[in-house]
N, C-alpha and C positions, 0 to 999 in steps of 0.2 A: 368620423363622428365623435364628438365631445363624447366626455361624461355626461352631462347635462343631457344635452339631444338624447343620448342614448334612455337615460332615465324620462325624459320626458316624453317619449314612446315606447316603451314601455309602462305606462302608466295609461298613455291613450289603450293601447294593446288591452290591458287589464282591465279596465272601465268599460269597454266596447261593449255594448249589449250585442253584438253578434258573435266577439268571442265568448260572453260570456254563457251566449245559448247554446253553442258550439261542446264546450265545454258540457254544458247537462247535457245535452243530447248524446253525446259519446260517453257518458258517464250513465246512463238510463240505458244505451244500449247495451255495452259492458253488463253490466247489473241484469237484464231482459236475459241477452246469452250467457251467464254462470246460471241463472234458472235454470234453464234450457238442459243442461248438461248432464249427463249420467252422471251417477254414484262413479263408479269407474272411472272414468274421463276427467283424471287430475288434473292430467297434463293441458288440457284447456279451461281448466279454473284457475291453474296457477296463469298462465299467459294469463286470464283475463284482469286475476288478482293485480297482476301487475301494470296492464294498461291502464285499469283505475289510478292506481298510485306515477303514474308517469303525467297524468294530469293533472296531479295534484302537485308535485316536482315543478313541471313547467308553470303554474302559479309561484311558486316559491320561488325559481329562477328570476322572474320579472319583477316580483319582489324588493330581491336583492340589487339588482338594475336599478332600480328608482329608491334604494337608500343609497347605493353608492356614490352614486350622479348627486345625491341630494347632500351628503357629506363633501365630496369634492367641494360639490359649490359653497359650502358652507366654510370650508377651508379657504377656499379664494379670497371668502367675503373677509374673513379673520386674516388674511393675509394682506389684504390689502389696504387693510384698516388698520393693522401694525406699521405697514409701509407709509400709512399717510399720516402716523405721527410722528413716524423715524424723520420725515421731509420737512414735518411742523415746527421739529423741535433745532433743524438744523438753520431754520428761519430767524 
């Protein structure tokens, strides 16, 4: 899979109104259970502290995906628009 492809799904990924429900859902449940939790019971607030912040990571990953792919392609395009003056001028 290209750069390209690859940022180009990731981007479908990211816009998906079911991942993006996915994401609240699991981020309202998180949040539902640290409520939940004893005073005591750190050790399942930090786990939880950090499932919220792993969904927020996995946005950021896919993020980076679709400027990468997006940069790539934007190098091609400069790349190849160098290459078809280099051919112009040898004309």
């Amino acid at each position: 899979m290209t750069p390209q492809e690859r940022a180009s799904e990731a981007k479908r990924i990211l816009e998906s109104e079911v991942f993006k429900r996915a994401l609240d859902e699991l981020e309202m449940r998180y949040l539902d259970e640290w409520r939940a939790t004893f005073p005591e019971d750190t050790d399942a607030r930090e786990r939880l502290f950090v499932a919220v912040n792993v969904l927020d990571e996995v946005q950021r990953h896919l993020r980076i995906i679709i400027e990468s792919g997006t940069l790539t392609h934007d190098r091609l395009v400069r790349v190849n628009a160098w290459r078809s003056t280099k051919n112009d001028d040898k004309l």
